[in-house]
C-alpha positions, 0 to 999 in steps of 0.5 A: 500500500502506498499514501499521500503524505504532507511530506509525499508518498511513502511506498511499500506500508504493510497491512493485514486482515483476514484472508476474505477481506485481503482476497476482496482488497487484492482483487476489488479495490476500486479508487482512493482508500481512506487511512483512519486512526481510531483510539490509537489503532490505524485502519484502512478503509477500501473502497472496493467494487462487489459485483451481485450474483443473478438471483436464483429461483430458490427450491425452498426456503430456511426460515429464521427466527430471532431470539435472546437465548436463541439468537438464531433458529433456523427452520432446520432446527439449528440453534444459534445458542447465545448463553455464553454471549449473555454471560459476555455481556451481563460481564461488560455491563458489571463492568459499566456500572463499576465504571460509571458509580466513579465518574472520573476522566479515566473511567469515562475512557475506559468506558467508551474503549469496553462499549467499543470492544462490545460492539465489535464483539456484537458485529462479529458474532453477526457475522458468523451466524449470517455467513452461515446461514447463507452458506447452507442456502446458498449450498441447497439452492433455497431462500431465507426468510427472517420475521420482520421484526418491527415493534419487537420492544413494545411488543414481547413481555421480558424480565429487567435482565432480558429487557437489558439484553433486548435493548442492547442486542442489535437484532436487526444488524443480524437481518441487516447482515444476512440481507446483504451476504444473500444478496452477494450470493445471489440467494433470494431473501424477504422479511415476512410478518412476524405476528403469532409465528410463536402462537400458531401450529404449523400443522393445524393452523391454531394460534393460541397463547396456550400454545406455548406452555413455557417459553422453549416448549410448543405444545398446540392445544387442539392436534397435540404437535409439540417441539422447540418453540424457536424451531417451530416459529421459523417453521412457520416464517419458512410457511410464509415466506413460500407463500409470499414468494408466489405472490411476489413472482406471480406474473402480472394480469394482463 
């Protein structure tokens, strides 16, 4: 890498990152690159050209339910487990309230260095979890579909430590991600409402708050179908995202 300096350009300066981003700078780089100094560590921000894949028609589709203990559940009945991150984080957030009952320049550092190493940890979690839900779409030729998640603060019943971790998880950032990773695969991708898909049986149709005798337990009151709620909630985004694909790819009446 090479830069403009007041005292001219230096040649030759090394940097690293993984092995996809250094593939994706060698082989995408498109103009300036920007050099950025952020709490003493140096980043290189490049501008990069990512060409879009075709879109596939999709076979089917992995539905994917969003959630605290479960961050992620997949129609396939794969859990993305976020026990070991809450204890991360019930951690950081100990360490804030330390921080801030002393209220001192120091800890006023300290404290905006630990909400930046939480956010980082927060992204990169994000990102193996969508990575590799679009890895298995993209693999079995189908589409994901995430429950659209607007009004979820105002809308689930939570204790004071999970309405902690409610406001503090970027829940849609995970949406965001795989959004944007299926888009590059070229694999289909929609939101679907997400009203009643923990309540309602994906076999028999009934919806019912009985239905969910405890949280991780399903258990419908009139055909007896019980199993994980998580996986029968992204059973049921899965049903919806079938049927708003033939809605939205239906040809047009003439």
């Amino acid at each position: 890498m090479s830069i403009w300096t007041t005292a001219g350009r230096v040649k030759g300066i090394g940097f690293t990152g993984s092995p996809d981003q250094l593939t994706t700078v060698r082989e995408r780089r498109r103009g300036e690159s920007d050099l950025v100094c952020d709490n003493g560590m140096w980043f290189l921000l490049a501008t990069c050209e990512i060409p879009e894949r075709e879109r596939f028609e999709p076979v089917d589709w992995i539905g994917v339910d969003r959630g605290i203990v479960n961050l992620a559940t997949t129609s396939d009945g794969h859990n993305f487990q976020g026990r070991r991150l809450s204890r991360y984080r019930r951690w950081h957030a100990r360490k804030r309230a330390e921080l801030n009952s002393r209220n001192t320049k120091s800890a006023k550092r300290r404290l905006k260095r630990r909400a930046k190493k939480e956010s980082r940890h927060a992204t990169c979690v994000n990102h193996k979890i969508s990575k590799e839900i679009v890895a298995v779409a993209e693999r079995t030729g189908r589409g994901v579909a995430i429950e659209e998640l607007g009004g979820i603060r105002e809308r689930v019943r939570l204790n004071r430590r999970q309405r902690a971790t409610l406001s503090s998880w970027p829940f849609h950032r995970l949406g965001a991600f795989m959004a944007y990773k299926a888009r590059r695969a070229g694999v289909p991708f929609q939101a679907v409402d997400a009203r009643h898909t923990s309540q309602m049986c994906p076999r028999c149709r009934h919806t019912a708050k009985n239905n969910r005798p405890t949280r991780d337990v399903f258990l419908c009151r009139r055909c007896g179908l019980a199993g994980p709620a998580d996986v029968v909630a992204a059973v049921n985004v899965r049903t919806r995202a079938r049927s708003a694909w033939v809605f939205a790819t239906m040809p047009a009446p003439l």
